[in-house]
N, C-alpha and C positions, 0 to 999 in steps of 0.2 A: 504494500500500500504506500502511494504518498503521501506523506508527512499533509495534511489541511492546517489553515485556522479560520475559524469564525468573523477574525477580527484582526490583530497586528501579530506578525511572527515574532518568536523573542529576538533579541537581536543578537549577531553571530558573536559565536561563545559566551553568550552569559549562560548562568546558570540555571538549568531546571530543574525542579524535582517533577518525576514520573508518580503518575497517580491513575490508578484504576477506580474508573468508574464502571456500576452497575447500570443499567438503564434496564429499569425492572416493570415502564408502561410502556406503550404508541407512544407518550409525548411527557417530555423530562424539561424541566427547565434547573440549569445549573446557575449559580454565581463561581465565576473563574476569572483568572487575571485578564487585561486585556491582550497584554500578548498570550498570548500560548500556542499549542502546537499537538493537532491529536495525528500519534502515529502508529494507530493499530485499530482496531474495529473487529471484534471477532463473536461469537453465540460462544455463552458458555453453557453447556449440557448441566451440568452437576447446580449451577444458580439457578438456571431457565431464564436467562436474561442474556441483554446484548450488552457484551465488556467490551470497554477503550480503553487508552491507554490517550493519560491528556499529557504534555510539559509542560507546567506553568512557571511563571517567571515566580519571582519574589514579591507577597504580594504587598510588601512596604514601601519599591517602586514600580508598581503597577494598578492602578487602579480596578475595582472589579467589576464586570459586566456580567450582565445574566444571556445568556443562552439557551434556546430552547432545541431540542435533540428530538427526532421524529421517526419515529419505525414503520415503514408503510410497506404492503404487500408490493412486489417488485410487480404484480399486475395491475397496480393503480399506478398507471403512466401518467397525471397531473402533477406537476410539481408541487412542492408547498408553497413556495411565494418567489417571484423574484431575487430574494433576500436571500433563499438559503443556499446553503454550501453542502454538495454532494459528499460525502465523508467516509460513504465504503459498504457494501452487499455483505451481507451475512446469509449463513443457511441456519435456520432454526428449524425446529421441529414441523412445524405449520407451515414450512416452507421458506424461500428464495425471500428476503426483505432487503429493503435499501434503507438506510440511512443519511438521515438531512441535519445539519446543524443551520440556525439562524438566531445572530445576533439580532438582540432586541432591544440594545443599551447598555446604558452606565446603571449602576444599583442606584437608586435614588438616595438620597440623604434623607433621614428621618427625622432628623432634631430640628 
């Protein structure tokens, strides 16, 4: 798979940590740094969910956006929006699914 991101790649040689995400519905919304960088996508059997594998930067110089992640049968040829970013087919049990990542913004400030 190549390396996506949603949003800004980190920049060459900074440092990532690798984080596995579950994506355990159809539609996930993360908070992740703004750079990051997913470089795997794979059905894990034993969860029954779809696993990534994200880089995020450091999130004390990287601000955090939310993301929303989208599992759709590889037979519903409609995209999700303009906006998203194809990120990689899995085989799960129920069959053939693609996956879509689509920034959706900065986390909003709450105070």
């Amino acid at each position: 798979m190549k390396a996506v991101t949603t949003c800004i790649p980190p920049r060459s040689g900074e440092l990532c940590a690798a984080i596995r995400f579950l994506l355990r519905s159809e539609s996930t919304v993360l908070e992740l740094t703004s750079r990051h960088r997913i470089t795997d996508v794979e059905w894990d059997a034993a969860e029954r969910a779809v696993a990534m594998i994200i880089e995020i930067t450091d999130p004390a110089t990287s601000r955090p956006v939310d993301v929303r992640f989208d599992v759709v049968n590889t037979e519903d040829q409609e995209p999700i929006s303009t906006r998203s970013t194809l990120i990689g087919h899995v085989d799960r049990e129920s069959g053939r699914a693609t996956v879509y990542g689509t920034y959706l913004g900065v986390v909003a400030d709450e105070n």
